[in-house]
C-alpha positions in Angstrom: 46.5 -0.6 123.1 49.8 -1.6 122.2 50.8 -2.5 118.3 52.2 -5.9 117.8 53.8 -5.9 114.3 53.0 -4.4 111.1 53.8 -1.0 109.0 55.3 1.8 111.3 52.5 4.2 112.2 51.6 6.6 109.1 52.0 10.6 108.9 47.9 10.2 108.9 48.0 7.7 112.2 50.7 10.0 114.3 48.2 12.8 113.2 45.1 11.2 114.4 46.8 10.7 117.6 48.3 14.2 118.0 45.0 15.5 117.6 42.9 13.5 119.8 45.6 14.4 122.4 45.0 17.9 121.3 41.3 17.7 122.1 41.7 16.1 125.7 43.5 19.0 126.7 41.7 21.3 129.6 40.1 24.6 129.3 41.8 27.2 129.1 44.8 25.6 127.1 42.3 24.0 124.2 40.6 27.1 123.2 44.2 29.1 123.3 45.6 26.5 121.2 42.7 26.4 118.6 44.6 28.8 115.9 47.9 27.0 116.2 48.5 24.9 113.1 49.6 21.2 114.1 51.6 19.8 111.5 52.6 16.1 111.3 56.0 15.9 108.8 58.3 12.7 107.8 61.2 14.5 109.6 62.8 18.1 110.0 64.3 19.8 107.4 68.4 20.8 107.3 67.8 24.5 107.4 65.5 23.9 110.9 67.8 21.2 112.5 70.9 24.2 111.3 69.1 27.1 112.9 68.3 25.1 116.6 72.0 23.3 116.2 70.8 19.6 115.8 73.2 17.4 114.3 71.0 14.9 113.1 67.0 14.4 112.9 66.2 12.1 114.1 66.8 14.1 117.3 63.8 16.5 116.7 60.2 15.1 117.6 58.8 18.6 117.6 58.9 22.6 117.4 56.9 25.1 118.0 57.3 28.2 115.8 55.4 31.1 116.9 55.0 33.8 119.2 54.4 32.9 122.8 51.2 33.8 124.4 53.1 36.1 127.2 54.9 37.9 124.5 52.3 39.1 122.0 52.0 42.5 121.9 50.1 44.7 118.1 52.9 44.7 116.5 52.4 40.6 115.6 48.9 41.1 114.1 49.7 40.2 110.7 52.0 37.3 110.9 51.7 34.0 110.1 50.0 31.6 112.5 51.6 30.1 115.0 52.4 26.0 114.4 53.5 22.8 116.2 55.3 20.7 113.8 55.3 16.9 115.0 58.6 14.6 113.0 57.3 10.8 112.5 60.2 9.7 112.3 62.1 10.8 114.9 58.8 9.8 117.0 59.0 6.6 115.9 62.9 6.4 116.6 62.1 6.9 120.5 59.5 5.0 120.4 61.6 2.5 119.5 64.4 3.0 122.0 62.3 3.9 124.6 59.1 1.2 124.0 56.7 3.3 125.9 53.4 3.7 124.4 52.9 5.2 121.0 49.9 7.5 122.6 52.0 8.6 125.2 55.0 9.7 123.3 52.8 11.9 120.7 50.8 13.5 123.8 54.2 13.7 125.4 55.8 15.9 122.5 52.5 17.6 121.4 52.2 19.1 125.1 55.7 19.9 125.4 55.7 21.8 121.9 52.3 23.7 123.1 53.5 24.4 126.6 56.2 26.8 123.9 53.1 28.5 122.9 52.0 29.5 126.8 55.8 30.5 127.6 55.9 27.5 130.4 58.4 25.9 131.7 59.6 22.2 132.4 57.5 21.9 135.2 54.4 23.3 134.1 54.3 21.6 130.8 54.6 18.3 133.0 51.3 19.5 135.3 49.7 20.4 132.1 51.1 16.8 130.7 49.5 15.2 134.1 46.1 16.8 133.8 45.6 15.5 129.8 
């Protein structure tokens, strides 16, 4: 269902919505995602946006920061969990611009940020999008 008018979403609301797309996902991408920390944030930080080369933040819906599935090897046990960090306002900023559906655009950037964690690519992050 589409919003009218009113506040912009909430931190809490963008959450809700990240993590009921989180649960829709198929096996065996749920259970591989279930110790990934999902974070939903106001907006990226300077020291983030600096380190991937972003000018500005609102340009940066989401990151992943981990270790990629396909790349794990001993040597990680002992590091910190891996986490998808969700920006409000940059989500909000596109959906703006772009009007699609709130639900859609969170999914959207959620997937994409978790297709990081399985060491996909473009197209298989879109197949994975498709099946959700």
């Amino acid at each position: 269902m589409a919003r009218a008018f009113g506040p912009p979403p909430t931190l809490e609301e963008i959450d809700a919505i990240a993590r009921a797309a989180l649960a829709g996902l198929p096996e065996p991408f749920a259970s591989k995602l279930a110790g990934v920390v999902l974070q939903v944030e106001e907006q990226a930080e300077d020291e983030l946006l600096a380190e991937l080369g972003i000018d500005h933040p609102l340009d940066l819906t989401g990151v992943y920061e981990g270790i990629p599935l396909h790349e794990r090897s001993v040597e990680h046990s002992g590091t910190m969990p891996d986490r998808i960090r969700l920006f409000r306002r940059a989500i909000l900023d596109e959906w703006v611009e772009d009007g699609e559906e709130l639900e859609h655009l969170v999914r959207h950037v959620l997937i994409h940020e978790a297709g990081h964690h399985f060491g996909f690519s473009d197209a298989d992050m879109h197949a994975l999008e498709d099946q959700a």
